[in-house]
Structures are given as structure tokens and as C-alpha cells.
N, C-alpha and C positions, 0 to 999 in steps of 0.2 A: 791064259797063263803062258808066260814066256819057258823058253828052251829051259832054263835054269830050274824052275816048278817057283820062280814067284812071281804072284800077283799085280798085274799095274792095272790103273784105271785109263780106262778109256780115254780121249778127248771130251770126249759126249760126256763121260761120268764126270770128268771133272766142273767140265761147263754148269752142269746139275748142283754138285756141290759146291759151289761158287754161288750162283742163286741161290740155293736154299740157306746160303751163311748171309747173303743178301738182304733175301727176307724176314732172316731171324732177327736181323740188327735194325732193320727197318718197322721190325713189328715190337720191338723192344722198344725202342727209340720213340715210338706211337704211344706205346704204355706209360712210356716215362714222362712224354709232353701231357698225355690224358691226365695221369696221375696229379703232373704238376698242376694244371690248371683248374683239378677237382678239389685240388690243396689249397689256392686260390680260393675256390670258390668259399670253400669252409670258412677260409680264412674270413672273408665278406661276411659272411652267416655271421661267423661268430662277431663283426665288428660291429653289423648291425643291430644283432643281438644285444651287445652291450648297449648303443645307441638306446634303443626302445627299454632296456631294464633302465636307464638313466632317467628317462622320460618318464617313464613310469613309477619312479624314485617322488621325482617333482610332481607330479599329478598329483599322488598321497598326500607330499608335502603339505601343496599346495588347498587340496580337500581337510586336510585337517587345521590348516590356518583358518579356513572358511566355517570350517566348526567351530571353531576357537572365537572368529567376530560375531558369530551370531548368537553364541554362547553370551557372550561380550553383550553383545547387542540387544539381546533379550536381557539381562541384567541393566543395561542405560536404560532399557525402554519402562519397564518396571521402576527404575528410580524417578524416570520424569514424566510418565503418566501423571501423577498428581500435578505437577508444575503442569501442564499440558489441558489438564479439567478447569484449572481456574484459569487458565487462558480466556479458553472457549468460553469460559463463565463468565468474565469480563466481557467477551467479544458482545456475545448473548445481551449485557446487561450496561452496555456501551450508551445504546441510544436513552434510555432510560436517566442513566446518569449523566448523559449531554442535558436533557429535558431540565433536569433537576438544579442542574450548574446555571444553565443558562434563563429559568425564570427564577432563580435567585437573586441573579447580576440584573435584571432586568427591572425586577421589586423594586430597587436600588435607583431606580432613572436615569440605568445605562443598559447600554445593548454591547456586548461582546463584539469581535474581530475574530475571523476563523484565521486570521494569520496571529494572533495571541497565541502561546504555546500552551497545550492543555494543563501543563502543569502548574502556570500562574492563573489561567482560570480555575480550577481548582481550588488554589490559593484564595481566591476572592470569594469563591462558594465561599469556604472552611471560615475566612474573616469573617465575610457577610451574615451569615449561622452563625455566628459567636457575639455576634453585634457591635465586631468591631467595624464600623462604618465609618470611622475615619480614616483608618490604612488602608482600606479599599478602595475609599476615591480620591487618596491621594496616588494611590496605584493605578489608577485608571486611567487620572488626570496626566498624568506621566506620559502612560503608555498613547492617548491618543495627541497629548501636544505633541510628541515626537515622530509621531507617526502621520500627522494630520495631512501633509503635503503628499504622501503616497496614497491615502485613502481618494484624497481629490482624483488626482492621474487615476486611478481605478474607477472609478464613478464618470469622471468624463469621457473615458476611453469606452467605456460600458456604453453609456447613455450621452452618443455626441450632439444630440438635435438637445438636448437642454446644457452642453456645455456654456453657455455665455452665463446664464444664471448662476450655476456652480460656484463658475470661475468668479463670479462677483461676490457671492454668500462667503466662498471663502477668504479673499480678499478682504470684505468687511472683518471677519474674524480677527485675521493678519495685524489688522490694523485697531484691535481692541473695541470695533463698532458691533458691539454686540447686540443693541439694539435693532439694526438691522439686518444682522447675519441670520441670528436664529429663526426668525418669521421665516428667512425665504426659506433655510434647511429644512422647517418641518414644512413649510408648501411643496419642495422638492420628496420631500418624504410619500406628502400623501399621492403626487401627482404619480410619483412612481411606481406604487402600489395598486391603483387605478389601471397604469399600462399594462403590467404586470398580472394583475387576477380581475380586473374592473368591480375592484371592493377599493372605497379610501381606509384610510387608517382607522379612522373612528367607526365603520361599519362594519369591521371583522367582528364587533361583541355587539353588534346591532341584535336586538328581539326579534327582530322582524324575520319571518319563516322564508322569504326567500332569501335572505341576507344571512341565514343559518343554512339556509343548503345551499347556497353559492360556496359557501365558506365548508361544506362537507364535503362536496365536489371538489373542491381545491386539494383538501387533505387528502382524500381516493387518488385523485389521478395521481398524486406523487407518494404513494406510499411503497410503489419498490424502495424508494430508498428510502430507509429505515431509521435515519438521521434526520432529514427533511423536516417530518412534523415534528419532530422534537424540537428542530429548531424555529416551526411555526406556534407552537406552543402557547407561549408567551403572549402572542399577540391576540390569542383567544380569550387571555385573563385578564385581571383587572391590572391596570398598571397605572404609576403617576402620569404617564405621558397623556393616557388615553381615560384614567378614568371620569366618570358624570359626577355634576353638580351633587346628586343628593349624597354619592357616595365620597366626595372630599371634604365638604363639613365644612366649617369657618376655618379649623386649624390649618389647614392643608398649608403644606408648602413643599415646593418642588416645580419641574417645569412639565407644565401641562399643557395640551394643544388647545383648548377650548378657551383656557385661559387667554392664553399667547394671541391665537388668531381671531378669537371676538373683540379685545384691546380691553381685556376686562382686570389683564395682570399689568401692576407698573413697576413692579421690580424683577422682572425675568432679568434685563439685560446683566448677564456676568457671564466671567470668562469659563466658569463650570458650565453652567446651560449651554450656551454656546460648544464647548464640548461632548455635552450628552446628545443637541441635535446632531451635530456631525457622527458621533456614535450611531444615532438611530437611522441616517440618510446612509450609513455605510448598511447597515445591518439589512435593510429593504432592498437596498441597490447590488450589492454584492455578495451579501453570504447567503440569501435567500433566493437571489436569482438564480434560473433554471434555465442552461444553453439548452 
């Protein structure tokens, strides 16, 4: 206490109170950056917050659009189940109705083209069964005159060690020598046939017990695929090409191999026959062959 009775502070005191206003401002100043940066932080919380309830917004969305297609989708699938049974029903009853097409067209003293579209073979069954036999081979005759130059190339590309022949049988054709075309076509037939299962043509409906189990063994070893003997079929039945003496009768007429290749027929040569062999040399050589 000074002379006068007042109060001064010290040096010391003041020094004291100078720091302590020091660290009150500094300890303020800490709260206020802490503060702010915990204000910050919230701040993120809450941004992220938003973020994830957005997300989470579209999740729902998105879950309930997915209920919605399968909702959806179980209703499509209920309408085309049935479309979907006769599919399979078809698939199932495919070879069956190849078989059936195909020794129809065959009855007839032609042999189909797996490059014909199924739905003008069809065509020719539904004629053929209706007895109309004239718009079938005049649909036939069509389809292999126009076709006849590609079935060659196929057949000699297939089998080039007998191209010279071929090339010759169809040349005869070309040139309206029917007489000569068709003997070699159905020789090319059977020689192919021989390579092929070493059955000739006319010995596929041979009596003979090993000539019936050559011919059962051919059908086993190709029966995965489920087409195959359907498309071998035919040649197991009676047909104009391949049937016997007792079973043609006087009336018979059509082209037949026995006939042809014994020289016992003298009016084969025409430009039908002629086409039906090219038919039959395609039908052994390429829709029957097995790579």
C-alpha cells in the first residue's frame, strides 16, 4: 500500500495478470476453433447423412421396380407358358413329323433337299395326302431344275474321287440325254450307299437277317440324333425306286432301279426321272451323310 492508503499492483502482479488474460484468450480462441471444427464436422455428418438417406431413397426405389418386373414377369410367364408347352410339344414331335413328311414325298419317286424350307415340304406332304400329285411334282420339278447345278457342286465337293462321273451324269441331264444320265445317277446312288453303310440301295429292305441287322446297326449307332432315322426311314419301306418285281404288278409305272439297271424299262428316259434320280443321288450323298 502506498503512503496515500492506495492499492498498486506489483510488477510481478501485473506480469501475472497479463498471462492470465493471455491464456484466457488463448483458451477461448481454442474453444472457438474446437467448436468450429466440431461444427464442421456435424456439418459432414449431416451431408453424409443426406447422401446415404438418398441412396437409400433409390435402393426402395429401385427394390420396388424389381417387385413390380417380377410381378410383371410372373404374369408374362403364366400368359406364355402355354405358347411355351406346344413349343416343346413340337420340338418332342419334330422328328416324328420329319418321318412322316418325308416318306410321303418319297411314295411320290422323290426324295426331298434338307436345303428345301420346311414349310414347302410341308406343302407337298399336305398336296401329296390330298392327292393332289400334280402340283407336287410340278413343285418339285421346279424346285430341283433350279436347283440342280448346286446339288452337283455339293455332291462332288462331298465325294471328289467320283467327281468325273457326276460331272458327266449331269452334263447328260444338261443336255436333255436322259437316257444316259439317269442309269449313271442311280449307279452313283447305290455306289454311294455302299461307301457310306456297305448296304446298296436295294439291300436296305433285303429279308436277309444279316442285311436286317446291318441295317439295325446303322439306325443304333445314329440314333442321338433324333432326325437321322427319321430321315432313314423311307428307305426301309417300300418305295417306286426300290420296290420288287412281285410287288409292282404289270401296272407299275414310275422310275425304278431294277427296272432301269436290268434294261428291262424303255421308257425311263424323261426329264422327270431324270430329276427324281438327281433327287435320290442328293438325298444319299448329302442329307444322309454323316461327317
Amino acid at each position: 500500500m502506498s503512503e496515500h492508503g492506495i492499492n498498486k499492483d506489483s510488477p510481478t502482479d501485473c506480469i501475472k495478470e497479463k498471462q492470465d488474460q493471455t491464456n484466457n484468450s488463448e483458451l477461448s480462441n481454442a474453444k472457438s476453433g474446437f467448436v468450429a471444427e466440431l461444427l464442421k464436422c456435424i456439418d459432414g455428418v449431416d451431408a453424409v447423412s443426406q447422401i446415404f438417406a438418398e441412396q437409400m431413397r433409390n435402393v426402395r426405389e429401385a427394390q420396388q421396380r424389381f417387385q413390380e418386373c417380377l410381378a410383371g414377369y410372373a404374369e408374362l410367364s403364366a400368359k406364355l407358358a402355354p405358347f411355351f408347352k406346344r413349343l416343346m410339344e413340337g420340338v418332342d414331335s419334330f422328328p416324328n413329323m420329319m418321318q412322316d413328311a418325308t416318306y410321303t414325298i418319297c411314295k411320290s419317286g422323290w426324295f426331298f433337299d434338307m436345303e428345301m424350307p420346311l414349310t414347302e415340304m410341308l406343302d407337298l406332304k399336305h398336296a401329296l395326302g390330298a392327292g393332289d400329285v400334280t402340283s407336287a411334282e410340278i413343285a418339285l420339278s421346279e424346285y430341283y431344275r433350279k436347283n440342280s447345278a448346286i446339288i452337283k457342286d455339293r455332291i462332288v465337293k462331298t465325294f471328289p474321287d467320283r467327281a468325273p462321273i457326276i460331272e458327266a451324269a449331269f452334263s447328260a441331264h444338261d443336255r436333255g440325254e436322259y437316257a444316259l444320265s439317269i442309269p449313271v445317277l442311280i449307279a452313283q446312288s447305290d455306289g454311294i450307299c455302299h461307301a457310306l453303310w456297305k448296304l446298296q440301295l436295294c439291300e436296305i429292305r433285303n429279308k436277309d437277317k444279316d442285311k436286317q441287322q446291318a441295317v439295325k446297326e446303322l439306325v443304333s449307332s445314329n440314333s442321338e440324333d433324333a432326325v437321322w432315322p427319321a430321315l432313314f426311314y423311307p428307305l426301309t419301306q417300300v418305295l417306286p425306286i426300290s420296290i420288287g418285281k412281285k410287288q409292282r404288278g404289270p401296272d407299275f409305272v414310275g422310275l425304278n432301279r431294277h427296272l432301269v439297271m436290268h434294261g428291262e424299262s424303255v421308257d425311263y428316259p424323261t426329264e422327270i426321272n431324270s430329276l427324281k434320280a438327281i433327287s435320290l443321288l442328293n438325298y444319299v450323298a448329302v442329307v444322309l451323310r454323316r461327317d
